[in-house]
Backbone as CSV, one residue per row, in Angstrom:
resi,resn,N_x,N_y,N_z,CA_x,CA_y,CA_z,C_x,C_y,C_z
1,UNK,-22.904,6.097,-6.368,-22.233,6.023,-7.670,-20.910,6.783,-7.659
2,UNK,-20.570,8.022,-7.193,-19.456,8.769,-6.931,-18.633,8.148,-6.176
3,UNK,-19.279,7.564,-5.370,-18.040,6.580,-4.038,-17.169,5.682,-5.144
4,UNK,-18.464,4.793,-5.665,-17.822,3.899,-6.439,-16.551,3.964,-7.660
5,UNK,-17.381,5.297,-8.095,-16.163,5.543,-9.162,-14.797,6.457,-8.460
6,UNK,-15.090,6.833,-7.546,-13.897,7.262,-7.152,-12.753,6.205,-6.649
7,UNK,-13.561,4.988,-5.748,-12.591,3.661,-5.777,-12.171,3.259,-6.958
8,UNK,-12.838,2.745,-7.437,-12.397,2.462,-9.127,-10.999,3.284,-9.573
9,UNK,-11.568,4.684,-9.686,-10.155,5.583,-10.068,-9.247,5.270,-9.027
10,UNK,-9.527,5.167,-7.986,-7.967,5.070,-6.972,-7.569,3.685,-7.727
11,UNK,-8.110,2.529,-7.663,-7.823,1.560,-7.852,-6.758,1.565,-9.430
12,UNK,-7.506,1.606,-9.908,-6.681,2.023,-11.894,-4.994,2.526,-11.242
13,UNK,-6.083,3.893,-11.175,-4.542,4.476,-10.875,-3.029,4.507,-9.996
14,UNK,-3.846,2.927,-8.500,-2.924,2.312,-7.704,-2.188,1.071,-8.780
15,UNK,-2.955,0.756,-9.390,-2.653,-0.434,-10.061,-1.667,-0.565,-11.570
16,UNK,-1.580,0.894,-12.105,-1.090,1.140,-12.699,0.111,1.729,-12.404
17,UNK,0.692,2.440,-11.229,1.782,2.939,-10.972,2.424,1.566,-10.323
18,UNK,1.451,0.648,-9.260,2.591,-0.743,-9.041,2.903,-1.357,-10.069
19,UNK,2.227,-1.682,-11.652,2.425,-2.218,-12.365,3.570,-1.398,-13.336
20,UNK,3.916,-0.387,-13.074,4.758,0.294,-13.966,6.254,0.239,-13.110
21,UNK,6.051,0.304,-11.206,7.254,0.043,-10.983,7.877,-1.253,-10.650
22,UNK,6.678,-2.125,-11.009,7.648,-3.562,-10.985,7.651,-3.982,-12.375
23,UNK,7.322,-3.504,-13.451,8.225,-4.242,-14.557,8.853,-3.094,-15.381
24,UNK,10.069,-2.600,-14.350,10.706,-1.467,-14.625,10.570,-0.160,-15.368
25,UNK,9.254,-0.346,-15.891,8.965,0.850,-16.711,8.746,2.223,-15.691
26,UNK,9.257,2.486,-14.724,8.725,3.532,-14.405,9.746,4.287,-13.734
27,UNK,9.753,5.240,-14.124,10.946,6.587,-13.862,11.124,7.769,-13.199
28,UNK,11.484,7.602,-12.233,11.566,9.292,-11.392,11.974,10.759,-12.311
29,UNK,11.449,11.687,-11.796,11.776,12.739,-12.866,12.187,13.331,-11.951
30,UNK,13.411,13.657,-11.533,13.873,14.939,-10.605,13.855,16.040,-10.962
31,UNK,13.845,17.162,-10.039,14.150,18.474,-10.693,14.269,19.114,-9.144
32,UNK,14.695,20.589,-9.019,15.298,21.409,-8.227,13.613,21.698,-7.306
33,UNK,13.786,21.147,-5.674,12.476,21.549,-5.384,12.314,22.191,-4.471
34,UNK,11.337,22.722,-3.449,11.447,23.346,-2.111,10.875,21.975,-1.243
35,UNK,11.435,21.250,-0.531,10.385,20.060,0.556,9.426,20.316,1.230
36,UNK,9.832,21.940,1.648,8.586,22.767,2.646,7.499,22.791,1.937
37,UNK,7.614,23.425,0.798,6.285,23.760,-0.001,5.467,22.240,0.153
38,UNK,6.163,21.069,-0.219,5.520,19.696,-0.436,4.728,19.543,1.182
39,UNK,5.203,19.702,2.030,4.357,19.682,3.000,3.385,20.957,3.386
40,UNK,3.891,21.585,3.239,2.350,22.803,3.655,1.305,22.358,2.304
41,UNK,1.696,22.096,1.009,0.584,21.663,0.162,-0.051,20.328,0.527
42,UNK,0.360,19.045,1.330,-0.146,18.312,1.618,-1.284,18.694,3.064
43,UNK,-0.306,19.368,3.567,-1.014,20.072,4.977,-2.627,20.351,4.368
44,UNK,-2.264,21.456,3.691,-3.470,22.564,2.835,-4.784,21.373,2.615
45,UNK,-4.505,20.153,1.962,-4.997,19.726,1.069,-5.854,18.561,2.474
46,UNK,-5.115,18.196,3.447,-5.878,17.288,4.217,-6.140,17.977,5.405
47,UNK,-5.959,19.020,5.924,-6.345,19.454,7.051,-8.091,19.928,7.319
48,UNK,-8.906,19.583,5.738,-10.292,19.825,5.934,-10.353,18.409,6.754
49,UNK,-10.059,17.438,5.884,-10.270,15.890,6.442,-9.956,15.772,7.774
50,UNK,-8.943,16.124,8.704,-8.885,16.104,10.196,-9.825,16.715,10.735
51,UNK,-10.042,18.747,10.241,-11.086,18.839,11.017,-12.265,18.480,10.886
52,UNK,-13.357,17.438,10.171,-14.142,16.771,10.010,-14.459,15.561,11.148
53,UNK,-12.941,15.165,11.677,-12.844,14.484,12.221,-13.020,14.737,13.968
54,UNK,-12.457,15.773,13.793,-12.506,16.940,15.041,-10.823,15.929,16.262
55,UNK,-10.356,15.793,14.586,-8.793,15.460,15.218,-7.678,16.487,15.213
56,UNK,-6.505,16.492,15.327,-5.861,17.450,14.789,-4.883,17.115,13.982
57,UNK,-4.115,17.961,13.270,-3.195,17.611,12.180,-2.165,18.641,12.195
58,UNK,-0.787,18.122,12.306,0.367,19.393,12.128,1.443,18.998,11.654
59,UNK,2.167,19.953,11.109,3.190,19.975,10.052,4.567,20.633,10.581
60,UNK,5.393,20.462,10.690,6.498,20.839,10.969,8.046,20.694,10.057
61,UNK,8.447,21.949,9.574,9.912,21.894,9.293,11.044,22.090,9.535
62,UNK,12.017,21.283,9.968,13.052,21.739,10.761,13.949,22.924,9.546
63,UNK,14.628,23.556,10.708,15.393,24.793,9.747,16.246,24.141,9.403
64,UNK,17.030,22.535,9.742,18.219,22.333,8.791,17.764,21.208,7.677
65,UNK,16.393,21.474,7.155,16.223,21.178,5.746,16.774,22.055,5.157
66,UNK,17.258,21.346,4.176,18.139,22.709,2.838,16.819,23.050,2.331
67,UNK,16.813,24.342,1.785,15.736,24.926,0.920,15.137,24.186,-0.213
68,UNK,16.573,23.495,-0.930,15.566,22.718,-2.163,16.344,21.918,-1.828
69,UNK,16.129,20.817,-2.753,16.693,19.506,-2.797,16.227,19.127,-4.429
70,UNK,17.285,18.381,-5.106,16.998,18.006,-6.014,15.963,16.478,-6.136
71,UNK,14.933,16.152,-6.616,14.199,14.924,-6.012,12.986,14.885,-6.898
72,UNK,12.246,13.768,-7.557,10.949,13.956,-7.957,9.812,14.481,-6.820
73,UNK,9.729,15.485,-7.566,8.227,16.538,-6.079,7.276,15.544,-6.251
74,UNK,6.131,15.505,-7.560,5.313,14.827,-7.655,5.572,13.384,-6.498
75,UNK,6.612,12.358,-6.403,6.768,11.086,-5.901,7.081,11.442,-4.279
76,UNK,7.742,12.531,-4.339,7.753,12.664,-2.755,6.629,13.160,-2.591
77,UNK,5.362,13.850,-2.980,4.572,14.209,-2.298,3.770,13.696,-2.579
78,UNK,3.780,12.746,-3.399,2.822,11.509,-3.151,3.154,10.385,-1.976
79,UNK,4.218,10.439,-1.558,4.683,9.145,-0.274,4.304,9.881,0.772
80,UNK,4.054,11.357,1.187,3.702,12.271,1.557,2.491,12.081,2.232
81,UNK,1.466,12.228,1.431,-0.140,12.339,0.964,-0.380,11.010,1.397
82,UNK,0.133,10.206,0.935,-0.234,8.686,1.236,-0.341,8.165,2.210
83,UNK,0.864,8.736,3.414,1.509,8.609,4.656,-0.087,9.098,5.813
84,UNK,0.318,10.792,5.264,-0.907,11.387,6.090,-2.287,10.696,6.075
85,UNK,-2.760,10.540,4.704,-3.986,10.412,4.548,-4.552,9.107,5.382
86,UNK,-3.276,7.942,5.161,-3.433,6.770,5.954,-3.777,6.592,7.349
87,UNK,-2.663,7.760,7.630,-3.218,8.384,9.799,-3.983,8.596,9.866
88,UNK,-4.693,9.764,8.743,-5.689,10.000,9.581,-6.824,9.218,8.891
89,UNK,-7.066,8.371,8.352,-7.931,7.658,8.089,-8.517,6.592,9.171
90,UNK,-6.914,5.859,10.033,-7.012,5.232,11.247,-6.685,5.727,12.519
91,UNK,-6.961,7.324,12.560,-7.551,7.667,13.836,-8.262,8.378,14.275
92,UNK,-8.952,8.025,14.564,-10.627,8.458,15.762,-10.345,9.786,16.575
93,UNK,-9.181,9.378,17.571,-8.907,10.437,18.655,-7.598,11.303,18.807
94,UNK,-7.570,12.115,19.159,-5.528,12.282,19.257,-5.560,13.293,17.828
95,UNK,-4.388,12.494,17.154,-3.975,13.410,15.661,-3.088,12.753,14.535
96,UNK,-2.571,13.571,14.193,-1.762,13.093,13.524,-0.288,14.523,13.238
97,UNK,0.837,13.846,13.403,2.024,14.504,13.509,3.233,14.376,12.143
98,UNK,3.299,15.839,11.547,4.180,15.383,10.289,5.384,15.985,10.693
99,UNK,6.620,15.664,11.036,7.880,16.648,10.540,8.417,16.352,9.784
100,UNK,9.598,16.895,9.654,10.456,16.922,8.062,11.433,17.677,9.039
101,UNK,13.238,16.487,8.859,14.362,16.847,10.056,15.457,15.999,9.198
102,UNK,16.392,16.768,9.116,17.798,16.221,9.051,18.702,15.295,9.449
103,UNK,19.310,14.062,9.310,20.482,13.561,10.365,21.400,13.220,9.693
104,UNK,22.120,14.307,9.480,23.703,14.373,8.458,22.975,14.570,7.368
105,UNK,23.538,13.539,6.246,23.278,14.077,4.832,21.966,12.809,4.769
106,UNK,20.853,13.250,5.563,19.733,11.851,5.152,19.156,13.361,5.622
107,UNK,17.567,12.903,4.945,16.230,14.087,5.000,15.320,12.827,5.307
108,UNK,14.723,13.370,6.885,13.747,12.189,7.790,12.282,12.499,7.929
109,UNK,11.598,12.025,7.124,10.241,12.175,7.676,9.240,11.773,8.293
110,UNK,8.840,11.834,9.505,8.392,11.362,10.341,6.355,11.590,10.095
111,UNK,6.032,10.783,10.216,4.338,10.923,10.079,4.065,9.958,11.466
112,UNK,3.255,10.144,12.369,2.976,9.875,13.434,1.421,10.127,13.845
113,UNK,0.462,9.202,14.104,-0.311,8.939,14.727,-0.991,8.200,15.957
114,UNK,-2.010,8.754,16.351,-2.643,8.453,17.690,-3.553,6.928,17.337
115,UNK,-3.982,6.315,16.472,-4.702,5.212,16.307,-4.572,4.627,16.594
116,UNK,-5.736,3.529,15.498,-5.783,2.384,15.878,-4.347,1.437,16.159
117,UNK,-3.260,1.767,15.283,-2.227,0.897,15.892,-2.314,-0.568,14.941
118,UNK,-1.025,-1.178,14.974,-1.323,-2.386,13.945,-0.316,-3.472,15.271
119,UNK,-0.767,-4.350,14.947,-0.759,-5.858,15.962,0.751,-6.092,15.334
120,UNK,1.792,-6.677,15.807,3.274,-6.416,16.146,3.098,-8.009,14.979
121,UNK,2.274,-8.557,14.924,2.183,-10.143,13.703,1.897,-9.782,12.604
122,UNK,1.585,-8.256,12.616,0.729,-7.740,11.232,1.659,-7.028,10.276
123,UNK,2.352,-6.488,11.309,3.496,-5.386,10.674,4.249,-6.138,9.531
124,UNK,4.571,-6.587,9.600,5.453,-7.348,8.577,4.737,-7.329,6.882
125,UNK,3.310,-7.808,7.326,2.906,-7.910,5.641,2.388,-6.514,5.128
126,UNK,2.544,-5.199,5.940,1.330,-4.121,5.727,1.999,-3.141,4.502
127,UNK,3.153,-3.987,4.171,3.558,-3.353,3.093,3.426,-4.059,1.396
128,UNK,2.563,-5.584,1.580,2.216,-6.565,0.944,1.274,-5.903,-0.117
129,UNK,1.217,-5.896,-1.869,0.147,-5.173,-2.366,-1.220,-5.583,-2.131
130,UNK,-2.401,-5.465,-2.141,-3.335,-5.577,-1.623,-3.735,-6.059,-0.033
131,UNK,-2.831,-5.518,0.518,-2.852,-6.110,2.004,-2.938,-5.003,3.453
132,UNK,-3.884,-5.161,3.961,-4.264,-4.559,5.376,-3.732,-5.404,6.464
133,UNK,-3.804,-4.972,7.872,-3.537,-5.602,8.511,-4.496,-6.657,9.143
134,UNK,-6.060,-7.042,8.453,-6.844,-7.852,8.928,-8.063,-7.664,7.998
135,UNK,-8.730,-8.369,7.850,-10.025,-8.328,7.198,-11.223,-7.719,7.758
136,UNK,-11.186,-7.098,8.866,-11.919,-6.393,9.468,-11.505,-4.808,9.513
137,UNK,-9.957,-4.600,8.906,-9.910,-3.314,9.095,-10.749,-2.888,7.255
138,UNK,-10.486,-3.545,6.354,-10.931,-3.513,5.242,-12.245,-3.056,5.406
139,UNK,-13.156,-3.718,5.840,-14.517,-3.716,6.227,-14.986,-2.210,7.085
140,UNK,-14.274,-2.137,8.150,-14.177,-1.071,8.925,-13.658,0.285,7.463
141,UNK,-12.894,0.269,7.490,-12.256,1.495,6.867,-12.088,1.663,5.312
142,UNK,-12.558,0.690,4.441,-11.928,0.917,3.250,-10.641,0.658,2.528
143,UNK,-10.306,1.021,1.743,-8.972,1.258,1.025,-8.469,-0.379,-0.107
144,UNK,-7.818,0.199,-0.751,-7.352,-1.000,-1.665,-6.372,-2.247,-1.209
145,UNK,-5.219,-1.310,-0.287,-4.449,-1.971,0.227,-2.909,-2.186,-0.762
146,UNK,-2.861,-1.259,-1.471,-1.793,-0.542,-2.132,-0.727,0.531,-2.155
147,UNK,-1.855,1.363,-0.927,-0.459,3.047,-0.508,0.327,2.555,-0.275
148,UNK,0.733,1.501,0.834,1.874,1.626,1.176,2.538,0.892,0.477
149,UNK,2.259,-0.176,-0.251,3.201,-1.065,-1.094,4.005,0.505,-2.400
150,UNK,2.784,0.942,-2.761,3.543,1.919,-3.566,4.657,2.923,-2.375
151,UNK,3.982,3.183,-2.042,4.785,3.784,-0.951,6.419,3.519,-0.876
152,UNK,5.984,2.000,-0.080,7.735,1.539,0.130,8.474,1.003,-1.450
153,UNK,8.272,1.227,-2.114,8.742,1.011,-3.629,9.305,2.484,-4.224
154,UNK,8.370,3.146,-3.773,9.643,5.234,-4.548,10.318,5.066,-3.368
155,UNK,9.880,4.963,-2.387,11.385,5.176,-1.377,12.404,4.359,-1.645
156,UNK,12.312,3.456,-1.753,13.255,2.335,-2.279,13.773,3.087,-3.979
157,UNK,13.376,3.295,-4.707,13.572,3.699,-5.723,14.560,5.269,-5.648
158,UNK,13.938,5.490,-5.030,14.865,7.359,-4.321,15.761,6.827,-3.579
159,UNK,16.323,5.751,-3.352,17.637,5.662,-2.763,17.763,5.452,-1.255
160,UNK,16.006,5.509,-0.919,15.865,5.068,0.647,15.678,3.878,1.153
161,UNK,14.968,4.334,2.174,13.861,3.088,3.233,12.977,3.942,3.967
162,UNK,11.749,2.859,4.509,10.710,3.198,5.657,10.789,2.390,6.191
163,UNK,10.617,2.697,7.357,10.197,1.896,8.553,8.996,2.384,9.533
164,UNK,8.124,1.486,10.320,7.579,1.493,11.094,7.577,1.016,12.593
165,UNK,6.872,1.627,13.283,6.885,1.080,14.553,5.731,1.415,14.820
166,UNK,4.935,0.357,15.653,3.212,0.367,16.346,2.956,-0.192,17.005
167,UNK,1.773,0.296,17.868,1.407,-0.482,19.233,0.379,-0.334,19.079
168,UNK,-0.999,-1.470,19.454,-2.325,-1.376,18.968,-3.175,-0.846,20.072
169,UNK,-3.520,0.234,19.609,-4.844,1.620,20.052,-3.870,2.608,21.097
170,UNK,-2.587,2.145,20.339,-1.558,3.500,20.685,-1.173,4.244,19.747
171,UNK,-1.204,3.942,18.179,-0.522,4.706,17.376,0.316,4.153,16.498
172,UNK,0.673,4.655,15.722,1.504,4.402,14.479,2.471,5.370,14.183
173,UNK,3.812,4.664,14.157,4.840,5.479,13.373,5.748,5.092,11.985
174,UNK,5.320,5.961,10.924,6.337,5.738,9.787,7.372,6.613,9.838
175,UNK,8.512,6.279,9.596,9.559,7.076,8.935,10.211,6.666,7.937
176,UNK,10.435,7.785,7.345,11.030,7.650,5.735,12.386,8.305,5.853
177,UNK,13.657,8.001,5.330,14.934,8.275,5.193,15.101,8.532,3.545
178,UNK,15.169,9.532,3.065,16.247,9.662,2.130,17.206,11.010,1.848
179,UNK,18.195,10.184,1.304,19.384,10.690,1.021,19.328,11.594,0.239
180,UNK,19.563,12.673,1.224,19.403,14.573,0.913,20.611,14.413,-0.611
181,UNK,19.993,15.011,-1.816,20.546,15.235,-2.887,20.276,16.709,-3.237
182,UNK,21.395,17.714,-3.410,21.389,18.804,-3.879,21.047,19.162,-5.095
183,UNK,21.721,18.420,-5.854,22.105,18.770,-7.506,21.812,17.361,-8.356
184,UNK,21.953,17.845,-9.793,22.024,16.767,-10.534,22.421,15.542,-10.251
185,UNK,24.609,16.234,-10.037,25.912,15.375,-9.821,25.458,14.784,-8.818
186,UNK,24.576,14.849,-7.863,24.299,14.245,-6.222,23.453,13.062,-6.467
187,UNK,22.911,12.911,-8.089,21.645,11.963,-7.885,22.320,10.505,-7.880
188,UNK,24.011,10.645,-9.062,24.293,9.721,-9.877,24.708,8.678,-8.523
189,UNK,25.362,9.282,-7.860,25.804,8.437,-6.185,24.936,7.628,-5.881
190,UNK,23.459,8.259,-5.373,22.314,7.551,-4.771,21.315,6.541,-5.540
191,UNK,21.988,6.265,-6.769,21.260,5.118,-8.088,20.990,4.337,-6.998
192,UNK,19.845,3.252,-6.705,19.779,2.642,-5.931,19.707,1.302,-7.313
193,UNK,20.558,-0.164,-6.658,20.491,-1.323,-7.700,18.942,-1.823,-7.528
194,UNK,18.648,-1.614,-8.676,17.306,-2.347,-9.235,17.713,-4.130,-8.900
195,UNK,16.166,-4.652,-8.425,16.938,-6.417,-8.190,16.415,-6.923,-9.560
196,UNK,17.149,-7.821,-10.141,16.570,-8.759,-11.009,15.648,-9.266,-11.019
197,UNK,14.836,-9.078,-12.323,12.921,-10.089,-12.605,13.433,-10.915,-12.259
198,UNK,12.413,-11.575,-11.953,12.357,-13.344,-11.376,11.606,-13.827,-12.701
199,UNK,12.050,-14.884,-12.455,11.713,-15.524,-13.850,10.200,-16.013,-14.178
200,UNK,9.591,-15.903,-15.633,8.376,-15.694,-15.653,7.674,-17.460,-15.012
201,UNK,6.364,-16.991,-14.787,5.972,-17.977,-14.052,4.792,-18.901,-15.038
202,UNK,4.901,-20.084,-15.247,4.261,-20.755,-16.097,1.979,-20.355,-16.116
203,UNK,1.772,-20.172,-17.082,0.343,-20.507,-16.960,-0.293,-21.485,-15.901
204,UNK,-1.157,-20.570,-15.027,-1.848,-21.545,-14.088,-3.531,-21.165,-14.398
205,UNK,-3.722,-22.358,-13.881,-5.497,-22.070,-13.239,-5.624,-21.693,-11.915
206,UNK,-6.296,-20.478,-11.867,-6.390,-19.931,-10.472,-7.872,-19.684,-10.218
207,UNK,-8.156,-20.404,-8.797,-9.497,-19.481,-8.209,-8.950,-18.402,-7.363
208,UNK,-10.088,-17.799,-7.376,-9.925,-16.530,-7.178,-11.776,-16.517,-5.882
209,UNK,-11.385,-16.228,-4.499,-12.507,-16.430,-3.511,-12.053,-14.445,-3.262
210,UNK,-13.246,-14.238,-3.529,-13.488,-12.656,-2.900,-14.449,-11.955,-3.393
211,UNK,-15.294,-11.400,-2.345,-16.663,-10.805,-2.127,-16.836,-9.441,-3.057
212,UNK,-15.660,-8.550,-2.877,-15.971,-7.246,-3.453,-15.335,-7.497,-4.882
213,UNK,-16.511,-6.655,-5.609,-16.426,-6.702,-7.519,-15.613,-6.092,-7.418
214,UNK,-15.209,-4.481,-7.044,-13.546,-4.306,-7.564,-12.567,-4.785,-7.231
215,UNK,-12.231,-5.734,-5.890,-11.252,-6.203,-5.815,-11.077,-7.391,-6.718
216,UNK,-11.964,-8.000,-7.168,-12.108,-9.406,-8.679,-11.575,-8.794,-9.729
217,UNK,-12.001,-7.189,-10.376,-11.532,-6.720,-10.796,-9.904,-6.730,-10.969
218,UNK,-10.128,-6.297,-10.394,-8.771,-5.724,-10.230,-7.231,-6.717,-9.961
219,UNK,-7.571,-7.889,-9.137,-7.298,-9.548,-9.441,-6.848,-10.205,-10.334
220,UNK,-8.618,-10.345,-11.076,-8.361,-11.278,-12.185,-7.410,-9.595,-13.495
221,UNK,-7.746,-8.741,-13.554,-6.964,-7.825,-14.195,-5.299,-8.353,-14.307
222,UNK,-4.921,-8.425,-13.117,-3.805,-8.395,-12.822,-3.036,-9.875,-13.591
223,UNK,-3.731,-11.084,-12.842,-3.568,-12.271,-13.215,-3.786,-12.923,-14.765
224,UNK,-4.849,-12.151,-15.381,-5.112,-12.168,-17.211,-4.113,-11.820,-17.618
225,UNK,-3.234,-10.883,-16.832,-1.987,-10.205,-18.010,-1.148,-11.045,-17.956
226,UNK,-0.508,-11.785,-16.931,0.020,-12.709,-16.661,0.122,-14.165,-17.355
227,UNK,-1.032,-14.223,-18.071,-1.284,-15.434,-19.016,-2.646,-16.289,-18.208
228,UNK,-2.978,-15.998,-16.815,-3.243,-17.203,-16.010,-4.619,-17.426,-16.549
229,UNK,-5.278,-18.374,-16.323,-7.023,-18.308,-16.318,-7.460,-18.006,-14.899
230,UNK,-8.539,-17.375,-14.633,-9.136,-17.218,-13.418,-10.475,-17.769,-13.622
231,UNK,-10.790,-17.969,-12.338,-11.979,-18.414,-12.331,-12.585,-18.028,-10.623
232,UNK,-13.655,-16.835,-10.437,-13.930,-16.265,-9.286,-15.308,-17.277,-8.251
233,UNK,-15.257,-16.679,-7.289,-15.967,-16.869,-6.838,-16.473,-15.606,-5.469
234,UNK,-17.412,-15.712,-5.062,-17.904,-14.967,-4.106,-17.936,-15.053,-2.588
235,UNK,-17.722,-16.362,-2.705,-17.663,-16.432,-1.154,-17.206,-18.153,-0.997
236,UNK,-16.940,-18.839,0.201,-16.314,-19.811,0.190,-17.226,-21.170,-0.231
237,UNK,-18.622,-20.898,-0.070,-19.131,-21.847,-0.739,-19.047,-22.260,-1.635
238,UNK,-19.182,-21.009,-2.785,-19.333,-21.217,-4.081,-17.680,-21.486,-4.494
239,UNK,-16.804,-21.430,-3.629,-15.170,-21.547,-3.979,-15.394,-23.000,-3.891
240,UNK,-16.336,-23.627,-2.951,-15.855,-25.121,-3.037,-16.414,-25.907,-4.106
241,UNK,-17.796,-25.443,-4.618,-18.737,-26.081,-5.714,-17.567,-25.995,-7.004
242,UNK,-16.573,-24.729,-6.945,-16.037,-24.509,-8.035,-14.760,-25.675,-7.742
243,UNK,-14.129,-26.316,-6.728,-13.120,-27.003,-6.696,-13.635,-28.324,-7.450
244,UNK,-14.888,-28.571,-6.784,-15.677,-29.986,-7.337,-15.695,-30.119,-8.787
245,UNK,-15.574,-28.904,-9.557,-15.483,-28.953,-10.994,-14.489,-28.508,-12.157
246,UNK,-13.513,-28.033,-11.262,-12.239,-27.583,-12.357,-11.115,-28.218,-11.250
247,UNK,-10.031,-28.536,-11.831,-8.721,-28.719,-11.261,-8.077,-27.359,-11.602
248,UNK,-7.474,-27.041,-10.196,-6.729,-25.642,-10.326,-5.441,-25.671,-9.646
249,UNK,-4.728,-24.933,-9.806,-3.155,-25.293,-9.606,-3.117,-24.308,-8.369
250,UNK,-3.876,-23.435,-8.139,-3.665,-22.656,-6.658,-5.000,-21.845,-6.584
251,UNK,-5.583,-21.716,-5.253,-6.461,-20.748,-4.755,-5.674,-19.785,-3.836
252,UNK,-6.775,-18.240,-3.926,-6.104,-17.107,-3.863,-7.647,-16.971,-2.534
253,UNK,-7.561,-17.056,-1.296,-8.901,-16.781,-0.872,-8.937,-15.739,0.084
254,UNK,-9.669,-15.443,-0.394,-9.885,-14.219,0.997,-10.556,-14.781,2.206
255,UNK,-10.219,-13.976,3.539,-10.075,-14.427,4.758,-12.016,-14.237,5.339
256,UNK,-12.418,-12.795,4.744,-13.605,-12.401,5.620,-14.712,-11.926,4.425
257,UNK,-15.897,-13.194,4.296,-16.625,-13.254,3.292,-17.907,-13.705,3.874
258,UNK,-18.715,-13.830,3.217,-20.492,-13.550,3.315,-20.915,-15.276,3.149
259,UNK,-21.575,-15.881,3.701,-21.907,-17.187,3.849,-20.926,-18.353,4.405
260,UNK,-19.944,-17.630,3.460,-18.918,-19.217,4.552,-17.452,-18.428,4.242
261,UNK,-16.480,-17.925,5.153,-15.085,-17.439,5.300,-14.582,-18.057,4.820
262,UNK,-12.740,-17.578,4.294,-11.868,-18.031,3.614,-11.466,-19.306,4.278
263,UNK,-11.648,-19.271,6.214,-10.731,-20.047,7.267,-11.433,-21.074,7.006
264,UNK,-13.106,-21.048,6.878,-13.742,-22.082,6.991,-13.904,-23.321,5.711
265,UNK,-13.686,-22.427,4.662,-13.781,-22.786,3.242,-12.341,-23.697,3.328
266,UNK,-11.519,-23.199,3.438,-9.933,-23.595,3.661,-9.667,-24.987,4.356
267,UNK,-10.638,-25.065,5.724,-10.705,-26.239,6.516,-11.091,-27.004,5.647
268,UNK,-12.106,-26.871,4.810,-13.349,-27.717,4.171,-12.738,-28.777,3.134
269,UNK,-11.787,-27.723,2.406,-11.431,-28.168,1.277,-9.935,-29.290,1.555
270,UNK,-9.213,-28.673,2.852,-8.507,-29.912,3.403,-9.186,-31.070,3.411
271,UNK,-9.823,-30.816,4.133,-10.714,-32.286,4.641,-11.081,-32.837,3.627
272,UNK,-11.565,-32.512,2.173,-12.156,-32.997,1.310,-10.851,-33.807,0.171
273,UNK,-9.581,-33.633,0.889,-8.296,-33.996,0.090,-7.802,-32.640,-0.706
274,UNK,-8.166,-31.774,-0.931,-7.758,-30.671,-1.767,-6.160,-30.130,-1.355
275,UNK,-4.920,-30.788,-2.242,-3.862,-30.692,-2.090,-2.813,-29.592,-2.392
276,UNK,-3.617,-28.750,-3.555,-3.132,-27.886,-4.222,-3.100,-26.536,-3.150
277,UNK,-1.785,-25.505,-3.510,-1.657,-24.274,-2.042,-3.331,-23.600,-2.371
278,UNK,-3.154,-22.943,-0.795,-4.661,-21.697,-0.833,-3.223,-20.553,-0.039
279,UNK,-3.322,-19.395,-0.743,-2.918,-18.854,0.144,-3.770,-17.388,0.305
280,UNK,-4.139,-17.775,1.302,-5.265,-16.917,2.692,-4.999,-15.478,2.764
């Protein structure tokens, strides 16, 4: 019961900060900070979780960080927290490596792990909201599949970028760039242009194929606000009994499910003429 509600709360509370920074409601609060402190408190806070693991975990600050920096603390040390917690969640052996380093007027943070590593076809979507790099790491490990989408959205919002680089059951590297701001006057420079809403998208009928109740949750949540109708299912069977009886303008299916898979369900419903997108 505690597991559960603690997903739940991550979930709310992932779902509510992406939903606040894509329909612009949501606002950085800067103020005068120390960066060091943000990492020895992240340090503090996950270094039980490594040694549990009987991995290791270390923190490093270079001396040409400026002392403070003007910046939302809370948002950087949440991209922070998010970063770490993610390493060491996907690794077994080895560790995980944080610094915090200068190059000119940019502040670089490097988070580095020994893991599992993500497949060079995967990289691309692992910043996608609800998206892992496979349906087996889900299964294996957990998680919503939101850190990093929030993630690369305040960096983007603070005037940066992340990037990654990985090699699978070598490790993972993120780095984060942003633009060292002193003062107030320093923030107005680094406004980063917000892109234009896209224009709203008409009422659809959507199925909805996926096994776990909070991720339906949390789904059809998303898609109700939207105007859409949903209509779920559990696994790919019951996705197809449901095609046989409603016309729907798109299926949403998940890939790795209990009686019959998204791939297999997907084949099925080709074959059966089903013209309308699935996207997998």
């Amino acid at each position: 019961m505690d597991k559960s509600a603690q997903l739940l709360l991550t979930l709310i509370s992932d779902v509510l900060d992406l939903s606040k920074i894509e329909s612009n409601r949501f606002a950085l609060s800067p103020s005068l900070m120390k960066p060091s402190d943000c990492v020895a408190n992240v340090y503090h806070q996950l270094i039980d979780r490594a040694d549990k693991k009987r991995i290791h975990l270390s923190a490093s600050v270079s001396p040409s960080v400026p002392d403070t920096l003007y910046m939302d603390e809370n948002r950087f040390t949440q991209i922070l927290l998010n970063l770490v917690a993610n390493a060491l969640k996907f690794t077994d052996q080895g560790g995980v490596t944080v610094s915090l380093n200068t190059d000119g007027d940019v502040l670089v943070l490097w988070v580095k792990d020994t893991g599992i590593g993500i497949d060079e076809s995967h990289i691309g979507r692992i910043f996608d909201p609800f998206t892992q790099a496979d349906g087996s790491i889900t299964r294996r490990f957990g998680g919503t599949g939101l850190g990093l989408s929030i993630c690369k959205k305040l960096v983007e919002m603070m005037g940066g970028h992340i990037e990654v680089d990985s090699e699978p059951h070598h490790g993972t590297d993120f780095c984060v760039r942003l633009p060292i701001v002193a003062t107030p006057q320093d923030a107005e420079k680094h406004q980063p242009t917000l892109p234009i809403p896209a224009g709203s998208v008409q009422p659809m009928v959507i199925l909805v194929a996926e096994d776990s109740r909070a991720n339906q949750m949390v789904v059809r949540l998303m898609l109700e606000k939207q105007g859409h109708i949903v209509v779920l299912a559990s696994n790919g069977k019951e996705a197809l009994e449901h095609v046989k009886q409603t016309d729907f303008d798109i299926v949403l299916m998940d890939m790795s499910m209990p009686v019959m898979d998204g791939i297999a369900a997907t084949k099925a419903l080709r074959t059966s003429g089903f013209k309308q997108p699935i996207m997998l």
